[in-house]
PLY file of the C-alpha trace (Angstrom):
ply
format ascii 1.0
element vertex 93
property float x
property float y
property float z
element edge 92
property int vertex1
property int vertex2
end_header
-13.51 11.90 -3.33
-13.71 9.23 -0.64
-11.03 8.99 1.66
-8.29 5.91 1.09
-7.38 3.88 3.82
-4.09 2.12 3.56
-2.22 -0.73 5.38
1.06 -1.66 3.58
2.63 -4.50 4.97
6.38 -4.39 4.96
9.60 -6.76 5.85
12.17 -3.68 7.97
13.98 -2.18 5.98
14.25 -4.31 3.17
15.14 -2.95 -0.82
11.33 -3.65 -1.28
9.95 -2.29 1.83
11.22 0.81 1.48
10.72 1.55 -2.49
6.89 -0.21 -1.26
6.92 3.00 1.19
8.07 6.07 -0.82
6.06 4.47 -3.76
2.45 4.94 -1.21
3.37 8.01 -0.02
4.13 9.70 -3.31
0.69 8.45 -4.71
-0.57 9.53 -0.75
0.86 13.14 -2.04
0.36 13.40 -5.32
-2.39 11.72 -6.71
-4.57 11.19 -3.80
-3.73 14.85 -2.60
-3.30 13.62 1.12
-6.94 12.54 1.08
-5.52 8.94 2.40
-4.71 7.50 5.40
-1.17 4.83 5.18
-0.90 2.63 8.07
2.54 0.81 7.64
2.70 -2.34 9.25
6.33 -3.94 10.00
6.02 -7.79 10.25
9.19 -8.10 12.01
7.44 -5.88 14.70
4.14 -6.82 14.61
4.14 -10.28 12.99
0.93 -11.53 14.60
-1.03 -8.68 12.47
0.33 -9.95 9.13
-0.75 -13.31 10.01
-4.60 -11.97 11.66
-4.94 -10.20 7.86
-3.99 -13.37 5.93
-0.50 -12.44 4.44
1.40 -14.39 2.60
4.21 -12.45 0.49
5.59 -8.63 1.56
5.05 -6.18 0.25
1.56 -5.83 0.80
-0.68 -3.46 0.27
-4.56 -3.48 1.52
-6.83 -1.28 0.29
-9.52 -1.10 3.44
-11.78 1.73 2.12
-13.15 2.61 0.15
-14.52 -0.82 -0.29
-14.44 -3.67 -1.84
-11.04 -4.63 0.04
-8.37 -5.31 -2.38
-5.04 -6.23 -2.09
-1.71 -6.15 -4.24
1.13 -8.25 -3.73
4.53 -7.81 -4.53
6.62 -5.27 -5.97
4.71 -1.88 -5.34
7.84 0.42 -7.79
5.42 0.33 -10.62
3.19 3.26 -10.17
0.76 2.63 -12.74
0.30 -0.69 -11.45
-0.16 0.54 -7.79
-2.71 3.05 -9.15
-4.64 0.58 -11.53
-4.21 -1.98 -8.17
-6.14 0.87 -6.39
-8.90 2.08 -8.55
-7.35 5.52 -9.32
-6.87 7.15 -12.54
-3.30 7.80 -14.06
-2.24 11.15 -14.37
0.77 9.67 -16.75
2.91 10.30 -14.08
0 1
1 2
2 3
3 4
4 5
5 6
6 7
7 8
8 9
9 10
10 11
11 12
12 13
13 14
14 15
15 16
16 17
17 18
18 19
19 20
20 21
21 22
22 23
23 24
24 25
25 26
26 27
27 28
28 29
29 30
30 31
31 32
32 33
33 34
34 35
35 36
36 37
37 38
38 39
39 40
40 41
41 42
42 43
43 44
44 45
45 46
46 47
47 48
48 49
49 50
50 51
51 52
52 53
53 54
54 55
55 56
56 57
57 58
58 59
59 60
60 61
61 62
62 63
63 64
64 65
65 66
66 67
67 68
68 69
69 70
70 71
71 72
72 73
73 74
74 75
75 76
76 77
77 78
78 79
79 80
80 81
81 82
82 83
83 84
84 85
85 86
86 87
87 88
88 89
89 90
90 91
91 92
């Protein structure tokens, strides 16, 4: 299994932010079986790397490797979207 490599993009500690954040490190955990590497990226701290990658709407989450790059916008609660966003199988969970 390659390795994932993560950036989630996040406003604080906003309602989304933080459900974007347990969300990617349960499926970090679980599915992925720590074989993936999160890098969360606050915009209010760091707003010039938001706008160097190009985004537009938080949450966001890029997927860097394995490639092709893909991204998912928006609300990150759904798992099965997250995982279907990612390229990883369901485990019905």
């Amino acid at each position: 299994m390659n390795k994932y490599v993560l950036q989630l993009f996040i406003n604080g500690n906003s309602l989304t932010s933080m459900e974007a954040v347990e969300m990617l490190q349960a499926i970090c955990k679980e599915n992925l079986k720590g074989n993936c590497e999160l890098e969360i990226v606050d915009i209010q701290v760091e707003p010039q790397r938001a706008e160097e990658a190009g985004i537009l709407a938080i949450p966001t989450l890029v997927r860097k490797w394995p490639l092709p790059e893909t991204r998912i916008i928006g609300a990150l609660s759904v798992k099965t979207r997250v995982l279907t966003g990612l390229g990883i199988a369901s485990d019905k969970s």
